[in-house]
Residue, then its C-alpha position, 0 to 999 in steps of 0.5 A: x409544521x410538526x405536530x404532537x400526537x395530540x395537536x399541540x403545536x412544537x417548534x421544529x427547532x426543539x425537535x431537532x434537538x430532541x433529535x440531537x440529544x437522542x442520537x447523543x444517548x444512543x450512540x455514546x452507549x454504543x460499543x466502541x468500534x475501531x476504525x476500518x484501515x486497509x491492509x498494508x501492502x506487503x512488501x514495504x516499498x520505497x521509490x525514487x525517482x531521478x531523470x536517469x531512472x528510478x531506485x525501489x527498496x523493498x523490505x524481505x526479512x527472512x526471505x532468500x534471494x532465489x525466493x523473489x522474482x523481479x519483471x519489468x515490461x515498458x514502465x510496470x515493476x512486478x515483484x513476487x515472492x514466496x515464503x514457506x510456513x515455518x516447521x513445527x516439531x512434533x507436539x508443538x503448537x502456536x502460541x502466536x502467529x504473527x509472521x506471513x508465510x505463503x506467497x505475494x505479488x506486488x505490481x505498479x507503473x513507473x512514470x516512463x519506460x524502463x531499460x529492462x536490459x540494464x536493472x540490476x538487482x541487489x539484495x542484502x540484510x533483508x532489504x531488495x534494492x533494484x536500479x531501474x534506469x530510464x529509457x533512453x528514448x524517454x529521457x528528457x533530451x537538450x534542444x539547442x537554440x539557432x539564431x541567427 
């Protein structure tokens, strides 16, 4: 059991609550803080996948195409990137920086091994689309049935 500072007896249930209440106190005086968000990762992707293979987008907006570099080996897409910082003239400064510039890489599996040979690459408007087609000796092959 609990007990007071001087021996007078107290239910545990109205300690709790005075517990409770205090927490309450404290804590709805406390500052507001905003939740921890990971970064988001850079560039934007999109990923589809199909029996013949995979279509990954990517959203570059104020890159070149010889800015980017795209690797596949076996199943794992890299794509890197880098974007210069933009040239202030003499007696300019920011007022806002809000653009990244530098460079980026980004890496992840796909679910089978990948035609390395045969992905193409397509970049328009700020938006990478790469074709990723399967391996062939991945894909998923038709077994006919004898009987008889």
């Amino acid at each position: 059991m609990l007990r007071r500072p001087f021996g007078s007896f107290a239910s545990p249930w109205r300690e709790m609550e005075h517990l409770r209440r205090e927490m309450n106190r404290r804590l709805s005086s406390a500052p507001a803080r905003t939740v921890w968000q990971p970064e988001p990762c850079y560039p934007a992707m999109n990923v589809w996948l199909s029996e013949n293979g995979a279509v990954v987008t990517a959203e570059l907006p104020g890159f070149e195409a010889e800015d980017i570099d795209i690797s596949v080996v076996d199943n794992a897409l890299t794509l890197k990137g880098h974007r210069e910082a933009d040239l202030l003239q003499e007696g300019e400064t920011y007022h806002r920086r809000e653009r990244s510039c530098g460079k980026f890489e980004r890496s992840f599996q796909l679910p089978f091994p990948v035609e390395s040979g045969n992905v193409e690459a397509n970049f328009e408007r700020g938006v990478l689309n790469i074709s990723l087609p399967r391996a062939e000796a991945d894909k998923p092959k038709r077994i006919a049935i004898k009987s008889g």
